[in-house]
C-alpha positions in Angstrom: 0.0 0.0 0.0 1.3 3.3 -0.7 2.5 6.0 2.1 -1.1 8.1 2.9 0.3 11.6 3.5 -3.0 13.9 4.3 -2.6 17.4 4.1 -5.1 19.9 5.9 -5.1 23.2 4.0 -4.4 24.2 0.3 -2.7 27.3 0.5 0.6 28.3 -0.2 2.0 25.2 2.2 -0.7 22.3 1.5 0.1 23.1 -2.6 3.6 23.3 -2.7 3.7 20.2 -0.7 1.5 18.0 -2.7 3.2 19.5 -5.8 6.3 18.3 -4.0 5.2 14.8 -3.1 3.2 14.5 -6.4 6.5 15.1 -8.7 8.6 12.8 -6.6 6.4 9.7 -6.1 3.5 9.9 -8.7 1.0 7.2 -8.5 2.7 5.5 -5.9 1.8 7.7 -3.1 -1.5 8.1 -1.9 -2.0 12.3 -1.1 -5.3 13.7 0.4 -5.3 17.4 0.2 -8.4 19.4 2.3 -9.5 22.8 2.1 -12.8 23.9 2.8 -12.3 26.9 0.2 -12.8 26.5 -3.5 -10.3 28.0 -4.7 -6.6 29.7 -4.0 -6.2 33.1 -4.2 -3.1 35.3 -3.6 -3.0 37.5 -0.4 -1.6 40.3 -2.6 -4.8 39.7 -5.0 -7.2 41.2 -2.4 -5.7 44.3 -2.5 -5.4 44.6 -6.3 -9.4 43.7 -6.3 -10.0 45.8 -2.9 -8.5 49.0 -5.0 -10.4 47.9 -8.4 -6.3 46.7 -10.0 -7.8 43.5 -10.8 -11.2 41.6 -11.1 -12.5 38.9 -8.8 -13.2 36.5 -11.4 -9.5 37.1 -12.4 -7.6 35.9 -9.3 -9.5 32.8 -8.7 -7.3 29.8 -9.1 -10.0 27.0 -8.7 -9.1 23.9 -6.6 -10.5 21.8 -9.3 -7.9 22.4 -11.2 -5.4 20.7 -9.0 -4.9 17.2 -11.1 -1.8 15.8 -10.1 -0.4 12.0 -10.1 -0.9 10.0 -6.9 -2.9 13.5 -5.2 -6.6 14.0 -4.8 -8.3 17.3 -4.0 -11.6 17.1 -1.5 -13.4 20.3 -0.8 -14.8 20.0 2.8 -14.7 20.8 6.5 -12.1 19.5 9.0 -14.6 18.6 11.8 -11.7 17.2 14.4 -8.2 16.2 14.1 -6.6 13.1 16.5 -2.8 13.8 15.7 -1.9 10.8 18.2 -3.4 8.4 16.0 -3.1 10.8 13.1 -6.7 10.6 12.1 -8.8 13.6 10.4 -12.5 13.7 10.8 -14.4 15.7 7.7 -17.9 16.0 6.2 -16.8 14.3 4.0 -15.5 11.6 5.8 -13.0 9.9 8.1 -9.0 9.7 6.9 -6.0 7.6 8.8 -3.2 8.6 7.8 1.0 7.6 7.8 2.3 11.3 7.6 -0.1 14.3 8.4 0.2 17.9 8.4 -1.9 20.3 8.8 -1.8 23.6 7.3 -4.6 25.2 8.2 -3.5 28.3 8.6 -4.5 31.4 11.3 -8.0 32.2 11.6 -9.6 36.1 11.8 -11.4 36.9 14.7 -13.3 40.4 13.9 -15.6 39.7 16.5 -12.5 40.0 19.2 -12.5 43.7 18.4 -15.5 45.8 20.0 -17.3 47.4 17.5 -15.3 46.2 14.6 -18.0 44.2 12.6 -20.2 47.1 13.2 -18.3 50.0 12.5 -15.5 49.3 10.1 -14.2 47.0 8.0 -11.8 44.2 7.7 -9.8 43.9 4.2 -7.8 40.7 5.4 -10.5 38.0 4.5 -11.5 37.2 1.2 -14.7 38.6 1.4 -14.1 41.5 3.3 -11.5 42.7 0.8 -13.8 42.0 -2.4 -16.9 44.1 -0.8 -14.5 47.5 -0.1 -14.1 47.1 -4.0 -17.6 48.5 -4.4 -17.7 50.6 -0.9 -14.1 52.6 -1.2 -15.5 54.6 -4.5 -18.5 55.4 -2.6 -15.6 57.2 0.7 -15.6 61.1 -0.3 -13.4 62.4 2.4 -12.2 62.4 5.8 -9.9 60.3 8.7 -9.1 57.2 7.2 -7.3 54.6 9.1 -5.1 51.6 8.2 -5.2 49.5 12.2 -4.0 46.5 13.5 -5.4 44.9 15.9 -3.8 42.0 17.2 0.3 41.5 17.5 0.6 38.1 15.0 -0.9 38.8 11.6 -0.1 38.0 8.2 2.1 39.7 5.9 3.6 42.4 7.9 4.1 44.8 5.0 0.4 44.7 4.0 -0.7 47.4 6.4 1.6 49.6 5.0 1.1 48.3 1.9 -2.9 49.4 2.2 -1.9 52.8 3.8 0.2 53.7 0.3 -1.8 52.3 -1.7 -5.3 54.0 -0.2 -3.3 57.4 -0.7 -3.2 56.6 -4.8 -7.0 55.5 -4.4 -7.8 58.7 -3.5 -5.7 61.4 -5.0 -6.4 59.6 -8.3 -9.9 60.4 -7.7 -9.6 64.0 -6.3 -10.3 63.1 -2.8 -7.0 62.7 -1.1 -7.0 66.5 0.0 -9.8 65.9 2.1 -8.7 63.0 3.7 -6.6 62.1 6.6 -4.6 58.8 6.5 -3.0 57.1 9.3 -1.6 53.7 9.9 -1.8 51.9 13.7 0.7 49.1 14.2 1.8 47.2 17.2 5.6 47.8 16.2 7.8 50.3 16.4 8.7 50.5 12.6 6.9 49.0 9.9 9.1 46.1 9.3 11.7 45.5 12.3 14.0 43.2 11.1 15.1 45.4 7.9 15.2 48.7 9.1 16.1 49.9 5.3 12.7 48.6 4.3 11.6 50.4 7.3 13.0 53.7 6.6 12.1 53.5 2.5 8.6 53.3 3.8 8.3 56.0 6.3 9.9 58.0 3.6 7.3 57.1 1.7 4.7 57.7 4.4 6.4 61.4 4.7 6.1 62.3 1.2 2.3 61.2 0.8 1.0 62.8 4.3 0.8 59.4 5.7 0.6 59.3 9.8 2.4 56.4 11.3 1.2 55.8 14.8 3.8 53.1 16.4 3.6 50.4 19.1 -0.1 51.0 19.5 -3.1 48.2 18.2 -6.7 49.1 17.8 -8.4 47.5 20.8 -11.8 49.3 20.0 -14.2 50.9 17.8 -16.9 53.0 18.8 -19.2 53.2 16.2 -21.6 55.7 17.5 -18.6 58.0 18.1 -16.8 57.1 14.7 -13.8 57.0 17.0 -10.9 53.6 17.2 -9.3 53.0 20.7 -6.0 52.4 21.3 -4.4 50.4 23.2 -3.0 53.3 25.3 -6.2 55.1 25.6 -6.0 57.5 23.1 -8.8 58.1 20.6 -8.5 58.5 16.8 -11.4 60.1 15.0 -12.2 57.9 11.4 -14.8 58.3 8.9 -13.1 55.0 7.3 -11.3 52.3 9.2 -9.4 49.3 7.5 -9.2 46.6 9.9 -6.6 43.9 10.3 -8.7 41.4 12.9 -7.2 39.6 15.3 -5.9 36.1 14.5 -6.3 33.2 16.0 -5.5 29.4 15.6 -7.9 27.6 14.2 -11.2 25.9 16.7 -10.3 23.1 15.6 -7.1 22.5 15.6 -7.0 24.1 19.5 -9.5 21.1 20.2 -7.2 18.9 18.6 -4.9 19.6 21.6 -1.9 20.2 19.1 -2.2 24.3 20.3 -2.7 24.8 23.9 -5.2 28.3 23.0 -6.4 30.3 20.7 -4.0 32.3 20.9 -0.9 29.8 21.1 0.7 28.8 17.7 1.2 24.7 17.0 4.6 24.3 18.7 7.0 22.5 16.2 10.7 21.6 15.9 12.5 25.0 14.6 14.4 22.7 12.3 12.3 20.2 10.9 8.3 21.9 11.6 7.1 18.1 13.3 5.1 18.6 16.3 5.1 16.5 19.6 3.2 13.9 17.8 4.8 11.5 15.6 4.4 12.0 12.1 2.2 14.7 12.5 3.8 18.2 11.2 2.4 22.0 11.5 3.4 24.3 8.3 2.7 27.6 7.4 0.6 30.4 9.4 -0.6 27.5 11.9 3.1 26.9 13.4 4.9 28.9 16.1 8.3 28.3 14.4 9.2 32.2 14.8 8.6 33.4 11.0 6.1 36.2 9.7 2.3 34.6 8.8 3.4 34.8 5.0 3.0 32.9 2.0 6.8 32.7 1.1 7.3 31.0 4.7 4.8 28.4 4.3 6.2 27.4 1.0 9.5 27.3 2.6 8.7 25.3 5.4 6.7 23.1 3.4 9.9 22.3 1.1 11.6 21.3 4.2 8.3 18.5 5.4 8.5 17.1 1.5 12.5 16.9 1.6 11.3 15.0 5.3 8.7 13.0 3.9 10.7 11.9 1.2 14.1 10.6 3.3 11.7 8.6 5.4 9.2 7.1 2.6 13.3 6.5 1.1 15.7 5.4 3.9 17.2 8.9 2.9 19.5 11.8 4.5 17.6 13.9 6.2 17.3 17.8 4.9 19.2 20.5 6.5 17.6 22.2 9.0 14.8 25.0 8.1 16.3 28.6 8.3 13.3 30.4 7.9 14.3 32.6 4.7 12.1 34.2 2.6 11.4 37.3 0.1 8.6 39.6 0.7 7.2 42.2 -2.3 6.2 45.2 -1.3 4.0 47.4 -3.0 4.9 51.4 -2.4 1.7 52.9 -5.0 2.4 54.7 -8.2 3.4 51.0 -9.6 6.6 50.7 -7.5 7.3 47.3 -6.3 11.0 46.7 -3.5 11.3 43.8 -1.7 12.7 42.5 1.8 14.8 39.3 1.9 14.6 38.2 5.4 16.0 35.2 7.6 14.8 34.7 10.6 16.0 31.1 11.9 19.8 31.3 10.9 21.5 33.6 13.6 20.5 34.9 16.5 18.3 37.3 15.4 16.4 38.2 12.7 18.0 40.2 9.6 16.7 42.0 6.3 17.9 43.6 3.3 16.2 45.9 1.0 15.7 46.6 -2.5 14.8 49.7 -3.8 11.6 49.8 -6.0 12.1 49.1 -9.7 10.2 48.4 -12.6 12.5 45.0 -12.6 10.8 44.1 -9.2 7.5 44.9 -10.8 8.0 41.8 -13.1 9.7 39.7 -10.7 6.2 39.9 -8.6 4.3 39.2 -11.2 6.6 35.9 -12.5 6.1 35.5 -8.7 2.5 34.7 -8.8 2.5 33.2 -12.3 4.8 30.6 -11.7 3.4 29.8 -8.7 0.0 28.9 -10.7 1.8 27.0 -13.3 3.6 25.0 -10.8 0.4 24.0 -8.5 -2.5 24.0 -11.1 -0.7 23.0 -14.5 1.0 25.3 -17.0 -2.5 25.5 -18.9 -3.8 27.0 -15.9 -4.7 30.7 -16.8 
């Protein structure tokens, strides 16, 4: 019988593993891949449809699509997960398996926020970032702000990333002069372990009018007010407010027992991402490994579990240890695109390095994302 490797989650982790696993084995491994989702979208993509860049039809990239050797695709509904016996109940079912990891990835938690879900809006789901494409046109003016509300959230430069590119929403439509824009973020620059990315973005921030309020998160809104509360008290006025919710580990994989609370990330080996539980690993946004919540990380730690999977399903060499390296894009407005290399595992602290925008990093993103697609769902995939 072929090895039963079941992965829970198909984003950036679950399909670079499979795609992994798939390529080495083929029909003689036996993949379950399950996402309750129908399709993969790019974090990056909700912002190009939240400020009208790109359609919503157009960054779909439909789960159906996934046809690999030796891998099935199953939309449904982790309902519990027994990692000491390594067994996944679904609606779909019940699956045992040799090897599983779970990718699930972190769960938003609006609803953590008072007044949140009734006076603002969050642009980090899905859906919350496709419905501001038909409510920013309809913002004529005022206090905007970009806020954070919880310390562990994913993709650290998207807040500022939303901040800039809110300020070319605006002026392009003649409004920026009567608006206020300010960011709210728990840190004390906007991306601490490269403080040149750092700096190129308060530059930025300086040049557009851009307020960067440090160390703070949004604890509340009050909606009757039209104020956000910090968590040092203060109060900031808004007439729009971009939330990022609080994040939390998913219900059930807290029941699950592999995360101790909601708030406490699946502990894992730094090096190798297993958990406590034999044959049972935790990639991507779900672990506690000590990298950003960010696509490029869970494809990088997911390398490391299919190199893993692969010595043990071969009597080989284990792979070197993860070092937690990855590349983020980061979008400035007026069509600049720089980037932050960052490693966060290999010494004993974290380091960056910037690059300057260029129209050569506008490509690279975009040869980012398509080769991504071609490499998961099939070069014919659009």
């Amino acid at each position: 019988m072929p090895t039963r490797v079941v992965v829970l989650g198909a984003g950036f982790g679950g399909l670079e593993l499979t795609t992994i696993l798939s390529q080495e084995f083929g029909k003689d491994i036996d993949v379950v891949l399950i996402d309750k989702g129908d399709a993969f979208i790019f974090g990056f993509s909700k912002l190009d449809v939240m400020f009208g860049r790109q359609m919503p039809d157009a960054v779909r990239h439909p789960y159906r699509d996934v046809l690999k050797p030796g891998v099935r695709f199953l939309q449904t509904t982790v309902r519990s997960i027994d990692p000491a016996v390594r067994r996944t109940v679904t609606d779909a079912g019940t699956f045992d398996a040799d090897l599983l990891v779970v990718a699930l990835g972190a769960d938003l938690d609006p609803a953590a926020t008072p007044g949140l879900t009734e006076g603002g809006q969050e642009f980090y789901s899905v859906a919350g970032a496709f419905a501001l494409r038909e409510q920013l046109p309809k913002f004529e003016g005022g206090p905007a702000i970009v806020g954070v509300c919880g310390k562990s959230f994913k993709c650290p430069p998207a807040p500022s990333e939303t901040a800039l590119l809110l300020h070319d929403f605006l002026a392009d439509r003649g409004r920026r002069e009567a608006s206020t824009i300010s960011l709210v973020m728990p840190f004390g620059t906007p991306i601490p372990p490269s403080p040149d990315t750092s700096q190129a973005i308060l530059k930025a921030f300086a040049e557009r009018g851009i307020t960067f309020v440090k160390d703070q998160l949004v604890k509340a809104l009050d909606p009757a007010r039209k104020v956000a509360v910090l968590s040092d008290g203060r109060e900031m006025p808004y007439a729009l407010f971009l939330g990022i919710p609080v994040h939390r580990v998913p219900p059930v994989v807290v029941e699950s027992g592999l995360a101790a609370h909601p708030h406490d990330w699946v502990p894992v080996n730094k090096q190798t991402l297993a958990t406590k539980f034999p044959g049972v690993y935790a990639v991507g946004d779900v672990n506690g490994v000590g990298t950003p919540k960010a696509g490029v990380f869970a494809e990088g730690s997911a390398k490391i579990v299919g190199a893993a999977i692969i010595a043990q399903i071969r009597n080989g060499t284990p792979p070197e240890p993860y070092k937690g390296q990855g590349s983020c894009y980061v979008e400035f407005g007026h069509n600049q695109v720089g980037r932050v290399d960052v490693d966060f595992l290999s010494g004993p602290k974290p380091t960056g390095t910037f690059q300057e925008p260029s129209a050569a990093l506008v490509a690279e993103k975009a040869h980012f994302g398509k080769s991504r697609v071609a490499r998961w769902f099939g070069p014919a995939h659009p």
